[in-house]
PyMOL CGO cylinders between C-alpha atoms (Angstrom):
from pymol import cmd
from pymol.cgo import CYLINDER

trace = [
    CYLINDER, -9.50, -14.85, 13.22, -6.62, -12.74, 12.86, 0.3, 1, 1, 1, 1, 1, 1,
    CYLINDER, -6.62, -12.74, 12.86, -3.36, -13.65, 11.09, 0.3, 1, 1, 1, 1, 1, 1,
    CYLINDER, -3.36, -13.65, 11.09, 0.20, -11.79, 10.14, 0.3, 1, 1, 1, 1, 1, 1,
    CYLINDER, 0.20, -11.79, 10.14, 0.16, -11.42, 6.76, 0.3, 1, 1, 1, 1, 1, 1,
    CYLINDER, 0.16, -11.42, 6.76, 3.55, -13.68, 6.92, 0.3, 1, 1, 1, 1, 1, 1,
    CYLINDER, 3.55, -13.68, 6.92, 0.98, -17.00, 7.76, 0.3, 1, 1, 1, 1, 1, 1,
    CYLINDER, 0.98, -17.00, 7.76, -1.33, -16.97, 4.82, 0.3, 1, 1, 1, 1, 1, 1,
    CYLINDER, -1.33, -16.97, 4.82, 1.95, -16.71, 2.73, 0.3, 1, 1, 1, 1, 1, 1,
    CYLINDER, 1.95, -16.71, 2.73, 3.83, -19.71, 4.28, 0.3, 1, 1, 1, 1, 1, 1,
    CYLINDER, 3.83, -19.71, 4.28, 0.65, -21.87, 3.41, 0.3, 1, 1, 1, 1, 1, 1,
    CYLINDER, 0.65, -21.87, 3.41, 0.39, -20.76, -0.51, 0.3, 1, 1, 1, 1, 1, 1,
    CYLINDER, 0.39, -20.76, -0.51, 3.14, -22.34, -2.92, 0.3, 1, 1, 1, 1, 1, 1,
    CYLINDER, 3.14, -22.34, -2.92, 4.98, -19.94, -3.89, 0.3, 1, 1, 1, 1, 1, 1,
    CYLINDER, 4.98, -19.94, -3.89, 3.58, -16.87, -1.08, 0.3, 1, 1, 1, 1, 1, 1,
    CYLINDER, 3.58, -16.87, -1.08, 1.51, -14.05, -1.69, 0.3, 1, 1, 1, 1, 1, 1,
    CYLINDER, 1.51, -14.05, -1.69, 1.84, -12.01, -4.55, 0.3, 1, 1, 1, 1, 1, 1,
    CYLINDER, 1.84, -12.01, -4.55, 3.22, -8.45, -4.03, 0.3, 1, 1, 1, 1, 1, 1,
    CYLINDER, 3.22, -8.45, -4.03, -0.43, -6.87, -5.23, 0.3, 1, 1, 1, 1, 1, 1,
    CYLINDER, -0.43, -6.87, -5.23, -1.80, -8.75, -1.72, 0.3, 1, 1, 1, 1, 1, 1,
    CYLINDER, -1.80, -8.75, -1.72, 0.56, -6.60, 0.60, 0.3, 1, 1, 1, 1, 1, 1,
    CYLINDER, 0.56, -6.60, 0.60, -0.55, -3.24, -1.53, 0.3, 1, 1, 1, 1, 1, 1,
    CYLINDER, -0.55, -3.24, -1.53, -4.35, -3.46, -2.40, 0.3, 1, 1, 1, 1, 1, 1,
    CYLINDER, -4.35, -3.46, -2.40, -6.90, -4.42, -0.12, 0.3, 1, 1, 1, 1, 1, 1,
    CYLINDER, -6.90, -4.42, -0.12, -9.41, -4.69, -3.05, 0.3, 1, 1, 1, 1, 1, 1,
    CYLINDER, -9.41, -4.69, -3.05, -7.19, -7.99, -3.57, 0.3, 1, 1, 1, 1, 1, 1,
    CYLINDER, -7.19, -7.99, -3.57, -8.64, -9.64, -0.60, 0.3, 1, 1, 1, 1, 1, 1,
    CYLINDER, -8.64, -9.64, -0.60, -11.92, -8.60, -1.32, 0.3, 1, 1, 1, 1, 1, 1,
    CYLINDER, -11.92, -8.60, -1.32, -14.93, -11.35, -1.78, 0.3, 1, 1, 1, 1, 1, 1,
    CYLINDER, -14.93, -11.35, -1.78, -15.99, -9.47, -4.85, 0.3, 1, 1, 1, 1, 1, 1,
    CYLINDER, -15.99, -9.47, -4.85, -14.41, -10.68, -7.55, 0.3, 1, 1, 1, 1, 1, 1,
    CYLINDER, -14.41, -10.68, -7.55, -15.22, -14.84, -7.70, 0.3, 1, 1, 1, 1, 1, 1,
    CYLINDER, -15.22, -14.84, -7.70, -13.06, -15.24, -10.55, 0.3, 1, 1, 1, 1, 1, 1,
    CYLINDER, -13.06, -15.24, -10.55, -10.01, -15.18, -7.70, 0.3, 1, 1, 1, 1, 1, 1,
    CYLINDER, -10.01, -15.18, -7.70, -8.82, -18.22, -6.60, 0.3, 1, 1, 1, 1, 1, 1,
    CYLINDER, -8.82, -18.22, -6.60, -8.16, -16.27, -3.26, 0.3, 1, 1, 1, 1, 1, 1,
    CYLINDER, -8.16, -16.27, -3.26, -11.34, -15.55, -3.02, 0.3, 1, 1, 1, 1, 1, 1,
    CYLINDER, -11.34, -15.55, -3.02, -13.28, -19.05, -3.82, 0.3, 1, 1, 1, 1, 1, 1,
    CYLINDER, -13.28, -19.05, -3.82, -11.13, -20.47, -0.89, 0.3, 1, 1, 1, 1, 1, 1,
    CYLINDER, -11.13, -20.47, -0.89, -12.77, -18.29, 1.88, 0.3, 1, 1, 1, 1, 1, 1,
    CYLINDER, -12.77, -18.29, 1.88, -16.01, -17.85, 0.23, 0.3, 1, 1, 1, 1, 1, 1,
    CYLINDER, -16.01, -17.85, 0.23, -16.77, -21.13, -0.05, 0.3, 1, 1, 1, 1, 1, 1,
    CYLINDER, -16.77, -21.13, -0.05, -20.57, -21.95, 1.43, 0.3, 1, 1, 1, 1, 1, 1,
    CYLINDER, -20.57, -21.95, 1.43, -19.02, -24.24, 4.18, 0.3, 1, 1, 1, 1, 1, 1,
    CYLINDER, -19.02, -24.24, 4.18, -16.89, -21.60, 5.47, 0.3, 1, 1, 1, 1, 1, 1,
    CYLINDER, -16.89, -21.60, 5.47, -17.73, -17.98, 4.29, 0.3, 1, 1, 1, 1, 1, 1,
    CYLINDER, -17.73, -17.98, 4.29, -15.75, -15.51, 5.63, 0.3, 1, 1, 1, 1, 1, 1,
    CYLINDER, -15.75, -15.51, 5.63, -15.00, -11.79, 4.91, 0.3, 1, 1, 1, 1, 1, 1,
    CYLINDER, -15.00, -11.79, 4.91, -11.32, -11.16, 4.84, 0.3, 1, 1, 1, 1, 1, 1,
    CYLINDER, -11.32, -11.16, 4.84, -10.84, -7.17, 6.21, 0.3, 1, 1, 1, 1, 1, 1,
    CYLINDER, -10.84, -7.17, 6.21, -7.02, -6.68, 5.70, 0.3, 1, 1, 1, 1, 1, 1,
    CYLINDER, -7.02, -6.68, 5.70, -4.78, -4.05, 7.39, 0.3, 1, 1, 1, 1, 1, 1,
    CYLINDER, -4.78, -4.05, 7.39, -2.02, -3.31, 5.09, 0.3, 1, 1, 1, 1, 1, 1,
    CYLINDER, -2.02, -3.31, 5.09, -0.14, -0.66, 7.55, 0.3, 1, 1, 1, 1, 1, 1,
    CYLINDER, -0.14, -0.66, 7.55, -0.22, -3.65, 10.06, 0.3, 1, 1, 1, 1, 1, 1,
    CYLINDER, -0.22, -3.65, 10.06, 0.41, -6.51, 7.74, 0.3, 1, 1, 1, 1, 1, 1,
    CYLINDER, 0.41, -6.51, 7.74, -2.69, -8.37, 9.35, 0.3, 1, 1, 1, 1, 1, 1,
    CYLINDER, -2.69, -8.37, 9.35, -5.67, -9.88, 8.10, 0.3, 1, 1, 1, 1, 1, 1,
    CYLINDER, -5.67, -9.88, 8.10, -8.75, -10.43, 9.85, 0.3, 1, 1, 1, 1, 1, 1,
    CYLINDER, -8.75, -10.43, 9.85, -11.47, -13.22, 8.62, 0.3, 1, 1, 1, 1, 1, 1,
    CYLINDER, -11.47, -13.22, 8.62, -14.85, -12.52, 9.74, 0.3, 1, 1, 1, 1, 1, 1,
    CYLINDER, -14.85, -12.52, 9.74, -17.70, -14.60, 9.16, 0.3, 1, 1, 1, 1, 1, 1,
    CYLINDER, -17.70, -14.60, 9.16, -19.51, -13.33, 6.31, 0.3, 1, 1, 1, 1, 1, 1,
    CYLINDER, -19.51, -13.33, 6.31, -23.23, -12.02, 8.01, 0.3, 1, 1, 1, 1, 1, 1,
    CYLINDER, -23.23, -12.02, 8.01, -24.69, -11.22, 4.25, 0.3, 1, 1, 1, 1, 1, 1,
    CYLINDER, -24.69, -11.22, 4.25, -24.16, -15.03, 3.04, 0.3, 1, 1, 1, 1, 1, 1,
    CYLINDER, -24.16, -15.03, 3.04, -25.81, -16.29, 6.27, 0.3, 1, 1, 1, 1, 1, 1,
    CYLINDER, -25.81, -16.29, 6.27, -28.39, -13.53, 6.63, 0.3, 1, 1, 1, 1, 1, 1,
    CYLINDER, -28.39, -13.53, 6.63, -29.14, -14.72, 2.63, 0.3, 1, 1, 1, 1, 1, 1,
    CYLINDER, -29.14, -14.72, 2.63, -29.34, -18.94, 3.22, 0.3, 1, 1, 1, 1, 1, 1,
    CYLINDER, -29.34, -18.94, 3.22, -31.67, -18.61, 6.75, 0.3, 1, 1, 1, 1, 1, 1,
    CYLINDER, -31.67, -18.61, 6.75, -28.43, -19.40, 8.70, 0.3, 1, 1, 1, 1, 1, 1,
    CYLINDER, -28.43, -19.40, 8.70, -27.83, -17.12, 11.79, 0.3, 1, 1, 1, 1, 1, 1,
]
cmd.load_cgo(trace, "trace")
């Protein structure tokens, strides 16, 4: 699922923070003390988030690791 950068913002109160148009590390699953990242992570809907910064997209992929790990395919 791709989205302009622009959507994700007009669904959060307040729109994304300026570090989410600058780092990718900020969309990164890594960290689960993000709120960001709890929302797309979550085990009914795991996803990978692989942002383009240049292009101002976003692309959620499901996350192969976190089905690969539960038996899911």
């Amino acid at each position: 699922m791709r989205y302009s950068l622009a959507e994700p913002a007009a669904v959060v109160p307040g729109g994304l923070p300026p570090s989410a148009y600058r780092y990718e590390a900020w969309w990164s699953n890594d960290d689960r003390t993000h709120v960001q990242c709890r929302a797309w992570g979550e085990p009914e809907a795991r996803f990978t988030a692989h942002p383009d910064l240049d292009r101002q997209v976003v692309d959620f992929r499901p996350d192969q690791s976190s089905s690969a790990k539960s038996g899911r395919s």
